[in-house]
N, C-alpha and C positions, 0 to 999 in steps of 0.2 A: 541462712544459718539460724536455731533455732539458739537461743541462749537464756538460761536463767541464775540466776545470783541467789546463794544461801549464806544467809548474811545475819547474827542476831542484831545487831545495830543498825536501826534505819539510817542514820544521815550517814554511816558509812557505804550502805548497802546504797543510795543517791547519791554518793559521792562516785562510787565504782560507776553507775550506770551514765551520769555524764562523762565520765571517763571515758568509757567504751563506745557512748556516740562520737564522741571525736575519732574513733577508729571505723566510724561507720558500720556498729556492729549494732545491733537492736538488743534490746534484753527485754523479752516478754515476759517474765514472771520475775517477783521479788521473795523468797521463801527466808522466814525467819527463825523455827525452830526445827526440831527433832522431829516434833510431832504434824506441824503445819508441812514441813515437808511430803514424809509419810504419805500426809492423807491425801496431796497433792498429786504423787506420783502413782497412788494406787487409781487416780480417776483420770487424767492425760498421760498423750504420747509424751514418752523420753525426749526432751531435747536432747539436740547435736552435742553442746558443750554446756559446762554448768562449773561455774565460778565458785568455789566452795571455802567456806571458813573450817579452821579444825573445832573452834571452840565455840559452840552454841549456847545461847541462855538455858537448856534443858537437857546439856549432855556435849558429848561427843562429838561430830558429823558423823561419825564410821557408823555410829547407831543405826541411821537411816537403812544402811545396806547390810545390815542382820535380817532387815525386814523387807528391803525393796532388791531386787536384784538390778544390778545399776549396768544399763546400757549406754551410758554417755561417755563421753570426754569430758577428761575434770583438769583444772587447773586451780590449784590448791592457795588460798591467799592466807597468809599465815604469819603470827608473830613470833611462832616459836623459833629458836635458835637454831645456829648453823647444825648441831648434833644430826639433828631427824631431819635434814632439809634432802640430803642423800635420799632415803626411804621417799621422800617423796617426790625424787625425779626420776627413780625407778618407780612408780607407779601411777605416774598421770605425762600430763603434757607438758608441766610448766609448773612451774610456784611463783607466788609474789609472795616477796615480805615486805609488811607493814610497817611504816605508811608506803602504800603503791605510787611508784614512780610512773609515771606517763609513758618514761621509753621504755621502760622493763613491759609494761603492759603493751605494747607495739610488738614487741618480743615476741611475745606468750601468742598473740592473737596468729601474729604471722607464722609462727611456727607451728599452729595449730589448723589453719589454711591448708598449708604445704604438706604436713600429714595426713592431715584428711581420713581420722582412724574412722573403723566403722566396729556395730556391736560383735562382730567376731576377732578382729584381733585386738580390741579392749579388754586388758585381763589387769587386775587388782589383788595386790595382796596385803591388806588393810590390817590383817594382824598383825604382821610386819612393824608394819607402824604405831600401830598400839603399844606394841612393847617397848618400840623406842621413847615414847612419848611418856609410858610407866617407869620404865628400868633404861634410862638412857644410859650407853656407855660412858665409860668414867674417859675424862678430857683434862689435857692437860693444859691451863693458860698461861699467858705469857705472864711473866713477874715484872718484866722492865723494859722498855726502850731505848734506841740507843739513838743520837742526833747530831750530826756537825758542827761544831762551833769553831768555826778558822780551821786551821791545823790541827783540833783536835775533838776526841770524840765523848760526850755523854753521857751518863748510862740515866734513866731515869725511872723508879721503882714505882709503878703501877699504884703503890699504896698513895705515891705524892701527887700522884693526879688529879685534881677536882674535874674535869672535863676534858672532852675532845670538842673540837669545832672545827667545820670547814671554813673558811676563808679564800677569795680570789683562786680556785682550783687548787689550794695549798691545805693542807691537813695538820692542825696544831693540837699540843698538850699542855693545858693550861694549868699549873700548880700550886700545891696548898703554900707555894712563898709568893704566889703571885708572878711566876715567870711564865712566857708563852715560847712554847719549841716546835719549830717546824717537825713534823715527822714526812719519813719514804715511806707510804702506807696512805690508806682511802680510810673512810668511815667503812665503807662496804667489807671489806679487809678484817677491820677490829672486829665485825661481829662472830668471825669465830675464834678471835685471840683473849677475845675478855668474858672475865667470870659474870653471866646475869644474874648472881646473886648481888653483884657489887654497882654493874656498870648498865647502863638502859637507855635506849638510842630514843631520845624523843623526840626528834624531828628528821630531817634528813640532813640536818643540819649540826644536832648536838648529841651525842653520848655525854651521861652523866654519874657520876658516882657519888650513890647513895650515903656517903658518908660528910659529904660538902654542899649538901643539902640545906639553909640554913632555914629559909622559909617556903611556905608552897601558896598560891593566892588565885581565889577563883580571877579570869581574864576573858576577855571578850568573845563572842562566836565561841562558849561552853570550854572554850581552853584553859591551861594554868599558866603561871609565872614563877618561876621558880627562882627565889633567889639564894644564890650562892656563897659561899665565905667570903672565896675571894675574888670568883672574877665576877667584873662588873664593866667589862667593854659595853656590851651588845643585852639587849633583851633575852632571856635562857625561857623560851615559850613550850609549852606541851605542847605537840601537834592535836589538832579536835580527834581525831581519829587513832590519835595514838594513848588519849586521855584514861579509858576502860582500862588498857594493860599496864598503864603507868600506876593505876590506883590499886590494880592486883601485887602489882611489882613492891609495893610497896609494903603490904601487907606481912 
């Protein structure tokens, strides 16, 4: 299997490709832009499959194939939101969302084995998704949750949320009075319930809202620290690879 990664961030684009050796997959080329891809493609054969980001330091990804007509299998690795993640399972093999889970990528790889497309029934419609990506439809998010306490039930307003965090396979809401509430729901779940103007998953661990925010602090291996109003259990860490879209997010 021929594989290559188009990735603008190297230690993410080495982070994927130790990944994919533990799957016994080899990754012979590393492409980093718009343009490095391009010129990449215009001189070697098409790889089998190619691991692609939507957001390049110099554009796009879809750029590439204005200009290269794209005979691979793609598996799309992406941070954008649940909206356009449709669009892109009708048009590749697979998506990861960032940061990539090990067994999500076990998925992708196996599922991409078992198909086995080839350049005749590989068919893309990349505008498609552009327009999602420009003009995403309008979504409606949740305002509140609701949680068990005894005999009775909760409601808890998304505005009082300072964080979500996993815990012992248990998924809590940690709030601006400093209470912690088990939720029925996963992190994986939230990300198409919460507004990412408000809330941004930066680990696989925490969803955060940018409003409880109180400080943010360079940390070890290029990550951040972020500390919070009011919870203060546990370390609230940037994932390294989640750090680029956290600093966009922010903006």
């Amino acid at each position: 299997m021929n594989v290559i990664i188009i990735e603008d961030e190297k230690p993410s684009a080495r982070y994927l490709k130790r990944m994919l050796e533990k799957e016994n997959v080899t990754v012979h080329q590393m492409l980093h832009s718009v343009g490095e891809a391009i010129a990449w493609f215009q001189n070697n054969p098409h790889p089998d499959l190619i691991f692609l980001d939507i957001q390049l330091s110099d554009g796009l990804s879809f750029e590439i194939f204005d200009v290269i007509q794209i005979k691979s299998a793609i598996i799309f690795t992406t941070a954008f939101d649940e909206y356009a993640l449709q669009a892109f399972k009708l048009n590749s093999i697979d998506y990861l969302l960032k940061p990539i889970d090990q067994d999500d990528l076990h998925t992708a790889v196996t599922k991409y084995k078992t198909f086995q497309p080839t350049s005749q029934n590989v068919q893309f419609d990349f505008e498609d998704i552009k327009k999602l990506l420009v003009n995403p439809v309008a979504q409606e998010y949740k305002k509140r949750f609701t949680t068990k306490i005894g005999q009775h039930i909760k409601m808890i307003a998304v505005d009082d949320i300072e964080c979500f965090y996993s815990e012992n396979k248990g998924t809590y809401a940690h709030t601006t009075e400093g209470r912690d509430y088990l939720l029925e729901t996963t992190l994986e779940q939230l990300e198409s319930e919460l507004s990412p103007e408000f809330f941004f998953r930066i680990s696989r661990k925490f969803y955060v809202n940018i409003n409880s925010i109180k400080d943010i602090i360079s940390y070890t291996n290029s990550r951040l620290q972020l500390k919070m109003n009011s919870y203060k259990d546990q370390e609230v860490i940037v994932a390294r690879e989640r750090v680029k879209d956290f600093k966009l997010w922010l903006e």
